[in-house]
N, C-alpha and C positions, 0 to 999 in steps of 0.2 A: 504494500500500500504506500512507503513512504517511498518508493523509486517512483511510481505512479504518481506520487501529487509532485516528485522532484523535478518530474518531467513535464508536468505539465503546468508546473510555474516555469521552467525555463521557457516553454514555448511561448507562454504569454507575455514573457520578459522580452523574447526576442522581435515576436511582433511588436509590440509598442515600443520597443527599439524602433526598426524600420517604419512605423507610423509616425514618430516625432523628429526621425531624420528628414522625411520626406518633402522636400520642400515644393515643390509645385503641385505636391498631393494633401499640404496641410487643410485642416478643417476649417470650411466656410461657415458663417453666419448665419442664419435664417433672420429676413426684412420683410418691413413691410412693402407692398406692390404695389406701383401704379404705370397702367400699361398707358402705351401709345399708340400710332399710328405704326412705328417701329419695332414693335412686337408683331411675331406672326408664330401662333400657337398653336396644338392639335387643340383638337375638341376634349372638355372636360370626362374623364373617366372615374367612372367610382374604382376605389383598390379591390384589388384580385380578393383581399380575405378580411378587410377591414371595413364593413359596412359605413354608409355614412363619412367617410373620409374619402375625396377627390382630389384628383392629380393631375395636368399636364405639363408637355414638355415643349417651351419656348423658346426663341432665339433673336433676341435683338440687332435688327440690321444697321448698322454704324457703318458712315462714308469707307470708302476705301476696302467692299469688300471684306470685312469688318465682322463678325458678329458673336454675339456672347449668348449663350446658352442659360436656360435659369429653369430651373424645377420647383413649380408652383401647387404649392400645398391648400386645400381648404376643408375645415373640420366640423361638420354640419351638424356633429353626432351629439348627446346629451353631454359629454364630458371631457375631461382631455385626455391625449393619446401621445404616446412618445413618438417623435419624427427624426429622421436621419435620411440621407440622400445620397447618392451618386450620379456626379455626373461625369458622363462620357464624350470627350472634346474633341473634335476632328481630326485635331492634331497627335491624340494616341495618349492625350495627358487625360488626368482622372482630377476632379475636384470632390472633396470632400465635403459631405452637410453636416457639421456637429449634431450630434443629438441634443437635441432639443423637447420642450414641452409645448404641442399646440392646443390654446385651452379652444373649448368649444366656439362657435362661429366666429373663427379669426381665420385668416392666409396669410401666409406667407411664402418667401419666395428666396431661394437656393442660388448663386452667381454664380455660373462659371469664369475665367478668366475670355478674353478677350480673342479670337482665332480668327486669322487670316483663311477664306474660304470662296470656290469658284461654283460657279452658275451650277444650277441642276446638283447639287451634291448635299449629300444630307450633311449636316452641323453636326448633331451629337445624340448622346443616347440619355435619357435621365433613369433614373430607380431612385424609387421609393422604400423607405423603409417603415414600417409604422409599428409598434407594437413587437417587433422583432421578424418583420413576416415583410419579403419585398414585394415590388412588382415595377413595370420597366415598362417604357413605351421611347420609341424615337421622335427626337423633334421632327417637323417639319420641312422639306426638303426647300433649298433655295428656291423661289421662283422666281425670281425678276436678277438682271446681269446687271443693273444700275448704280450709284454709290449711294442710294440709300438704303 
């Protein structure tokens, strides 16, 4: 038993090793949202296993080509619910959602960093994490080749 918990502190040691090293993989914030014309979202989904709790996955279009990804949380439900996120960035980089507490009828909203991205090509991937239980959906695919 004590090789067993010896080992399985070092794992967790060593993950959060490689979790606090990680620097373009450190954990983001969850904000509050206010969309624009610059926003272009999927359609609102309830979670795979988490009634009452909604998710999509958006990409804001900034000049140049430009856009940043953001995993947008909304918690409809009686109560509050633990949230964490991932997001998946074109560019192969992973952003982190701290865990957080979302109390009942609040949103909020996940940042990925900033990625350079060409016409017709998907942006990124987001997941949800709610309650310890994920589910995942892709942004939106570029539609327009313009610099907004």
């Amino acid at each position: 038993m004590h090789k067993v918990l010896r080992t399985v502190g070092c794992t967790a040691a060593a993950v959060a090793g490689v979790l606090l090293t990680a620097g373009p993989a450190a954990a983001a914030n969850w904000s509050p949202v206010q969309t624009s014309s610059r926003w272009h979202c999927t359609r609102t989904d309830e979670h795979a296993y988490v009634r009452q709790v909604s998710f999509q996955a958006c990409y804001i279009a900034l000049p140049q080509t430009k856009k940043q990804v953001v995993l947008v949380v909304r918690n409809d439900g009686p109560g509050p619910v633990s949230i964490q996120g991932i997001i998946d960035n074109i560019d192969g980089s992973e952003t982190l959602c701290a865990q957080s507490t979302l109390n009942a009828g609040f949103t909020r909203g996940c940042f990925g960093h900033f990625t350079p991205t060409t016409c017709n090509r998907g942006v990124g991937y987001a997941t949800l994490i709610v309650n310890g239980r994920s589910d995942s959906m892709p942004t939106p695919r570029v539609r327009d080749c313009d610099d907004s």
